[in-house]
Every structure is written in structure tokens, then in C-alpha cells.
Steps between C-alpha positions, in 0.01 A plus 500: 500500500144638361440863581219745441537809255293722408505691131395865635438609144213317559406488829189763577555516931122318500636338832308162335880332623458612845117384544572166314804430730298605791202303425697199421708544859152456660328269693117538274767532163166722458545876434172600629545278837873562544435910595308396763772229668689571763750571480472636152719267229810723430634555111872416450473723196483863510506728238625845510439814287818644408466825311201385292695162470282223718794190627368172630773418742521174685782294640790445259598165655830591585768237450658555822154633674656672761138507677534093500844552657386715803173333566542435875194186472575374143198619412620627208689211263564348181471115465741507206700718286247524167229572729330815648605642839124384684399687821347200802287744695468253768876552596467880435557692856457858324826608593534720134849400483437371128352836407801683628741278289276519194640704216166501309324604796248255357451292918240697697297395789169388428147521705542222794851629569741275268661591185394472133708455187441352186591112469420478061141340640752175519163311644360565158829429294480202625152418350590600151324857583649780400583816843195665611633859345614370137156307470292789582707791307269654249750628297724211479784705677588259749676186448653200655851425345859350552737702610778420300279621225502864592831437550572412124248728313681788741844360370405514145342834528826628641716333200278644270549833605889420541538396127290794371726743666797335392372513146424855531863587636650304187268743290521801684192659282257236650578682865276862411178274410 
């Protein structure tokens, strides 16, 4: 399963994610003509100043998606287990019972009454393109990877740590450094 992360060492909080995502959620795929549809295209990316930290923040693609599981209309589904949770507005009844479940808080309702939520631009996946918000990044921060592969460098990370402490608790000295 592919997932979006974001390296906030170097992401700035330009918002260029959220317009890009926006614009390419649109009907023009024009940023000057999509502000003036209606309704408005809605971002499935959001970031968020924390302290003077800015976090993109989109949907994490949950393996078990509890918003796919209490979708009343199947709106909300995933067509196989490698691939993204995608949102079918046409089934959406607005109901917000996928925000509710959400523990990213990252499903809000959108302009026109249905919910948004980011699908990994799986429309341009599938031609070879890379999603809206990793393409348009400035900085490079955002990017498009396997999961299992955060899973692993975060595994190595943590062995790396473990064998360092265990080195310093056969050499006691090593610990007041």
C-alpha cells in the first residue's frame, strides 16, 4: 500500500499541496477558473501550523478504514487491498458518519454538501503521474512511497538505537556522553 509522507524538516506551510490537490479535484484542472466553480473544488490536504511546525495532513489510508466500514451508500471503498481507500461522490448522502469514525480527522464535508478526502490522486497514478501534492511541493517534502518502507527504515532506526544502548550499558562510560 503507497502512502503520502511528508519530511516537515522541509516542508515551509506554502499550502502549494492544498492548491495543487484542489486544482487537480476540479472540473477546469485550472487554478485561476477553479475559484470561481461552484461549488468550489475542495483540498484533501490540509496543512496545519503546529507551534511554528507547519503538517500537511491527509488521509493515512487506513488498513481497516473504519470510514469504508460505516459508509451507509458505499460511497466510500477500496477495490483491492494495495489500493487507496477512493471516495464515489455520486453515492455520497452527506451523512458525516466517515468523519466521525476518522481518527485523522482528515474526511470533511466539502462545498455541494458531500465529503472530501484524499484518494493518492489514484486517477493520476494510474497514468504514470505522480499525486497532485508531491508534484507540486516546492521543497521536495512530500512524497509518494510504500508503506512497508516506512515500516523498515522505522525498524532499523529503532535497532539502531537498541544496539547503541546496549553497547553503552556493556561500557558503562559511553552512558555520560
Amino acid at each position: 500500500m503507497k502512502i503520502i509522507v511528508t519530511d516537515l524538516k522541509k516542508c515551509v506551510g506554502c499550502h502549494t499541496c492544498e492548491l495543487a490537490c484542489a486544482v487537480s479535484r476540479s472540473a477546469s484542472k485550472n487554478l485561476f477558473q477553479a475559484f470561481l466553480e461552484d461549488p468550489r473544488p475542495a483540498t484533501r490536504v490540509r496543512v496545519l501550523k503546529v507551534g511554528s511546525q507547519a503538517v500537511p495532513l491527509q488521509c493515512q489510508q487506513c488498513e481497516d478504514a473504519p470510514c469504508a466500514a460505516v459508509c451507509p451508500t458505499e460511497a466510500l471503498c477500496r477495490a483491492g487491498a494495495d489500493q487507496p481507500v477512493l471516495f464515489r461522490g455520486e453515492l455520497c448522502i452527506g451523512c458525516s458518519s466517515c468523519t466521525l469514525v476518522c481518527p485523522f480527522g482528515a474526511i470533511r464535508r466539502a462545498d455541494g454538501g458531500v465529503m472530501a478526502k484524499c484518494s493518492l490522486c489514484w486517477d493520476r497514478l494510474a497514468e504514470g503521474k505522480p499525486a497532485a501534492c508531491v508534484e507540486a511541493c516546492p521543497t521536495k517534502a512530500r512524497h509518494l512511497v510504500d508503506a512497508n518502507v516506512v515500516a523498515e527504515a522505522k525498524l532499523r532506526k529503532t535497532a539502531m538505537a537498541l544496539a547503541s544502548f546496549e553497547q553503552a550499558a556493556e561500557d558503562p562510560s559511553r552512558l555520560s556522553s
